[in-house]
N, C-alpha and C positions, 0 to 999 in steps of 0.2 A: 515581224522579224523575230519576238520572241516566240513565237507560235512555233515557225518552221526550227528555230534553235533546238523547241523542247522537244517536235515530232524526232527528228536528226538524232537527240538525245538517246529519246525511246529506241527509235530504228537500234545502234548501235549495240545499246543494250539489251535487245533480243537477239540480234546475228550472235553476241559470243555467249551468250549464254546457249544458245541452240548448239554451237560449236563446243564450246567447252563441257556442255550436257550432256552429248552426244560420245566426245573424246572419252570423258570418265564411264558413263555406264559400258561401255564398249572395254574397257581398262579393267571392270571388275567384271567383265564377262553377264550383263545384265543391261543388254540394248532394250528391254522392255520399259527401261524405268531412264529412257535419257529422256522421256515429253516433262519426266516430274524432277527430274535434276534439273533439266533446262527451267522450269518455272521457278525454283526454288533461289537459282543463280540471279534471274532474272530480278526477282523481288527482292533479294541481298543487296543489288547494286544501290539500293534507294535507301538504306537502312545509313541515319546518320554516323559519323565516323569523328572518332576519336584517338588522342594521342595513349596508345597504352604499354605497358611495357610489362614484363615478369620480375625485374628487378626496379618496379617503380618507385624513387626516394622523393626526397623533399629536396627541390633545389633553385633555393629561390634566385630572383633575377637581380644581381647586385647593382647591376644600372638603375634599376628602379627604385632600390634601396636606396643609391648614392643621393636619385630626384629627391626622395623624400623627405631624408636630412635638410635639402635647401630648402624645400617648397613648404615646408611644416615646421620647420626648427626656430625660424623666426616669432612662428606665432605662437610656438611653446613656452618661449623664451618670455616674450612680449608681457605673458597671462601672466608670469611667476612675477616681473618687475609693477605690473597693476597690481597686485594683491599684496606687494610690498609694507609689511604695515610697519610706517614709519613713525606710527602713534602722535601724543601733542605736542603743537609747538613745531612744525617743521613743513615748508612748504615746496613741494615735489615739480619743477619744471621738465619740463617730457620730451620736449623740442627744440634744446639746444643746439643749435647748428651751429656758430659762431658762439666768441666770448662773449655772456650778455651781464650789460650792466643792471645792477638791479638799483635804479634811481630812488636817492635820500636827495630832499631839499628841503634846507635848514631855512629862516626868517633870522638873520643877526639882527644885533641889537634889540629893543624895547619899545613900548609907550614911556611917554613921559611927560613933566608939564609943558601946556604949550607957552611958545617966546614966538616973537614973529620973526627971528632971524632962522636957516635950514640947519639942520642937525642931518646931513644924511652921510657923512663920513665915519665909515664902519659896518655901517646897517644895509639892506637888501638881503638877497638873495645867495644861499649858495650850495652847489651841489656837490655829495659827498657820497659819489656811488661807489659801491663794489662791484667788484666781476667774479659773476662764477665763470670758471671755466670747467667744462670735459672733458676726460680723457681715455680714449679709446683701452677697453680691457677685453681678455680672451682667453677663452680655455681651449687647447689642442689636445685631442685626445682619438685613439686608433679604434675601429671596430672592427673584431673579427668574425664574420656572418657563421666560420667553424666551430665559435664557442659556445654560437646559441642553436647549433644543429639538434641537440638532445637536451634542448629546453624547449623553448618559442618555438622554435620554428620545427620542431618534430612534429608537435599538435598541429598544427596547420600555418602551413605555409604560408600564407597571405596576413599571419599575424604582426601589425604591426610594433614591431616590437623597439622600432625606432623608437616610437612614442614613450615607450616604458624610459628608454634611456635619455632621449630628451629633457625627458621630464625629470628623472631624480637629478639629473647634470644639472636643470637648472632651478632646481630647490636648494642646491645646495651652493650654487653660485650668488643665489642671492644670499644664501646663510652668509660665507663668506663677506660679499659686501657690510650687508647689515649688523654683522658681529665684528670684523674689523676694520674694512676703510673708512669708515665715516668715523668711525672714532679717533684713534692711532694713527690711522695714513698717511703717509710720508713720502709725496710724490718722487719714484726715484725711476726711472725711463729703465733702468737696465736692473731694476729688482727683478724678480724671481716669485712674487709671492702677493696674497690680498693687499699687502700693508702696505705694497709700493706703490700700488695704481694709482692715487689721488689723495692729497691732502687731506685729513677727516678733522671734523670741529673741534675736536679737542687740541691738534696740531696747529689748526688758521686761531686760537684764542690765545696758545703758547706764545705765538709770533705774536701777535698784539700787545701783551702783556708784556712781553722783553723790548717793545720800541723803545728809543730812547725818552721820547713824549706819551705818551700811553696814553689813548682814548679807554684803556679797559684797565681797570687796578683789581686784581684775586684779594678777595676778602680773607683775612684771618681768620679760621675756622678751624685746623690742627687737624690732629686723628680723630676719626669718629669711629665708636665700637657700639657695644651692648650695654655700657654702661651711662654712656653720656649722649648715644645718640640723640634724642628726642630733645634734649637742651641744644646742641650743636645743629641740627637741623633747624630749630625755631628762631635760632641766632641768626642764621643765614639767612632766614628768609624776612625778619623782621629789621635788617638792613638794608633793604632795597626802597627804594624811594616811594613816596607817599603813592606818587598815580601810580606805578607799578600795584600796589594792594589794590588799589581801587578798580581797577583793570581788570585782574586777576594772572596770575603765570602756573608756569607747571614746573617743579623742581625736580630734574634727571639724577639719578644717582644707581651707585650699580645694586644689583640683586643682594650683594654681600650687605652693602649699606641698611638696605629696606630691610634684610631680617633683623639687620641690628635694631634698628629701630623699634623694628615690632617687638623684639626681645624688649628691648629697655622698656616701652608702653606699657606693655602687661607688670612690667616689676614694678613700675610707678604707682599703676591705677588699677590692679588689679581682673584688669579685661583687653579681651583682644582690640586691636588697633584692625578695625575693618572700613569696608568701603562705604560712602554716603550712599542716598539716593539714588543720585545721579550715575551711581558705576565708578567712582572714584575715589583716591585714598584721599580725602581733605586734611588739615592740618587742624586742631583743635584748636576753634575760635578766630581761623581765618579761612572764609570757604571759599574765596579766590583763589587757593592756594594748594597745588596738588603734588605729592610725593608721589613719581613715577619710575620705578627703576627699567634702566635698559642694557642692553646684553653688551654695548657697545664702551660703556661705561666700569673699566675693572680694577679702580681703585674706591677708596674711601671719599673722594672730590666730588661738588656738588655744581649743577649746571642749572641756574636758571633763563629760563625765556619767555617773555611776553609776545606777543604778538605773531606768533608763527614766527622770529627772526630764524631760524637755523631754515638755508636752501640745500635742496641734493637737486642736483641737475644730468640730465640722461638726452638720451636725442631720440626716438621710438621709429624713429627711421633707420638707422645704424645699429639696431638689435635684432641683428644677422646671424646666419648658421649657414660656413661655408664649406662643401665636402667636395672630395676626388677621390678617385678608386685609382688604386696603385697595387698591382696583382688582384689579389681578391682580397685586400683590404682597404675598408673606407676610411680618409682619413676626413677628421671632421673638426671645423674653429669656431666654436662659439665667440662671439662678439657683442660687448655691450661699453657705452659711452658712461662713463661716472665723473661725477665730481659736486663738493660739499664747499659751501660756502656762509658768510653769514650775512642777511639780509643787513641789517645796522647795528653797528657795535654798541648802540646804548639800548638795544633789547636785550642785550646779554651780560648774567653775571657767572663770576666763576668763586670758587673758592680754590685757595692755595691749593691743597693735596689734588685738585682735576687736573692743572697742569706743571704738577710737578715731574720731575725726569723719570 
């Protein structure tokens, strides 16, 4: 069948070449040359063919743009939330689907002498979980494939340039996150901005502290500068309970705090205040005990944690990128689930100035 197709083929493309051969050398008065136009026709028809034009532009296919955003955006997304460096002391759940409890179970009561009457009124078991919860966050934002004609997409056309925008949208979504809802965040459904999306640690320790029975009391510790950091620092952390040192914690404090410090160090002792060994600022003479400053952090207040207590909770199935084209513009919704909680309130210390207003 394909045999006789391709003879069929052939046949056809020799009749109008012969014909059309024949027409032109006859048309410029030069029947001796239609055997070598008819060949020439003949062997054209087989010569592969392409879309060309005189005014040929760059013009990309906005359907396949719009695919892209979905089919890629998630996993651009995805890579920016793993690289997330949420530093020590804080332990990252990635698959929150539901509100999950994060189970504390306490042992009441003691040992004691034995009597051979029971003593078990009071004592057992009991559990004192928290819930982190999630909450769905998003950025909307337009592309106009006209803006990037005489950037991206002039050089070639097939440049994914999606990619470029994906990418810094979501460098800077996680900045956002990382520099204000975990800290400040102040869950508000109809905000406008990072700081509403979700509760941040600094916010869920406020609440704690203001209950009428407070599992959590802020240590008095005042303003810390350049002058007194280094005493106010060591005050803080030489208040925490005995297994806490022995354990070891990381003290959070902000950028401003940690120069101070290192200012006051050097006027004390005459040399810089640098990192141990291990890559970390230790504290002079207690080397469980690590001065970490973080961007989320923008007062003079001081956050200690043992045990990884501080949770940030995400769902990595709901870190979505969803777009439509509406004329020739894509509109595009970044999507990502957040929320900051604290594993147990006696890993956590605060001092006054962290949650103050």
């Amino acid at each position: 069948m394909k045999r006789t197709q391709a003879l069929l083929l052939l046949g056809v493309a020799a009749v109008f070449s012969l014909l059309f051969g024949g027409f032109f050398a006859q048309a410029i008065g030069a029947p001796h040359m239609a055997p070598v136009i008819a060949t020439g026709l003949f062997v054209a028809a087989f010569i592969p063919k392409g879309q060309y034009s005189l005014l040929d532009t760059v013009t990309p296919d906005l359907s396949k743009l719009t695919t892209a955003f979905v089919q890629w955006g998630g996993k651009i997304l995805r890579k920016h939330v793993l690289a997330m460096n949420l530093k020590s002391g804080i332990t990252p759940y990635k698959n929150v689907k539901v509100p999950q409890a994060m189970t504390k179970l306490s042992a009441l009561g003691g040992p004691r002498p034995y009597r051979d009457q029971d003593d078990v009124e009071g004592n057992g078991a009991e559990f004192t979980d928290r819930v982190l919860n999630v909450y769905q966050s998003k950025w909307d934002f337009n592309v106009d494939p006209e803006r990037y004609r005489g950037k991206y997409l002039a050089s070639d056309s097939k440049a994914p340039f999606y990619e470029y925008i994906l990418d810094q949208v979501g460098t800077e979504y996680m900045s956002a996150i990382g520099n204000v809802t975990v800290g400040k965040g102040k869950r508000n459904a109809n905000g406008t901005a990072a700081i509403d999306i979700a509760d941040g640690w600094i916010t869920v320790l406020a609440a704690e502290c203001a209950k009428a029975n407070p599992q959590l009391i802020a240590k008095a510790i005042g303003v810390i500068n350049s002058t007194n950091a280094v005493a106010k620092v060591e005050a803080f952390a030489t208040a925490q309970l005995a297994w806490w040192r022995e354990k070891g914690f990381v003290i959070k404090c902000s950028w401003a705090t940690f120069d101070a410090y290192k200012a006051n160090y050097r006027a004390l002792y005459g040399f810089s205040f640098e990192k141990s060994e291990s890559g970390a600022y230790k504290l002079d003479g207690m080397d469980n005990v690590i001065l970490e400053p973080v961007s989320w952090i923008t007062n003079d207040g001081l956050l200690g944690v043992v045990y990884d207590a501080l949770a940030f909770g995400t769902d990595g199935d709901r870190i979505t990128v969803a777009a439509s084209m509406r004329r020739n513009i894509i509109e595009v919704r970044l999507l990502m689930p957040v929320g900051c909680e604290i594993e147990d309130i006696e890993c956590v210390s605060v001092s006054d100035n962290l949650i103050a207003a």
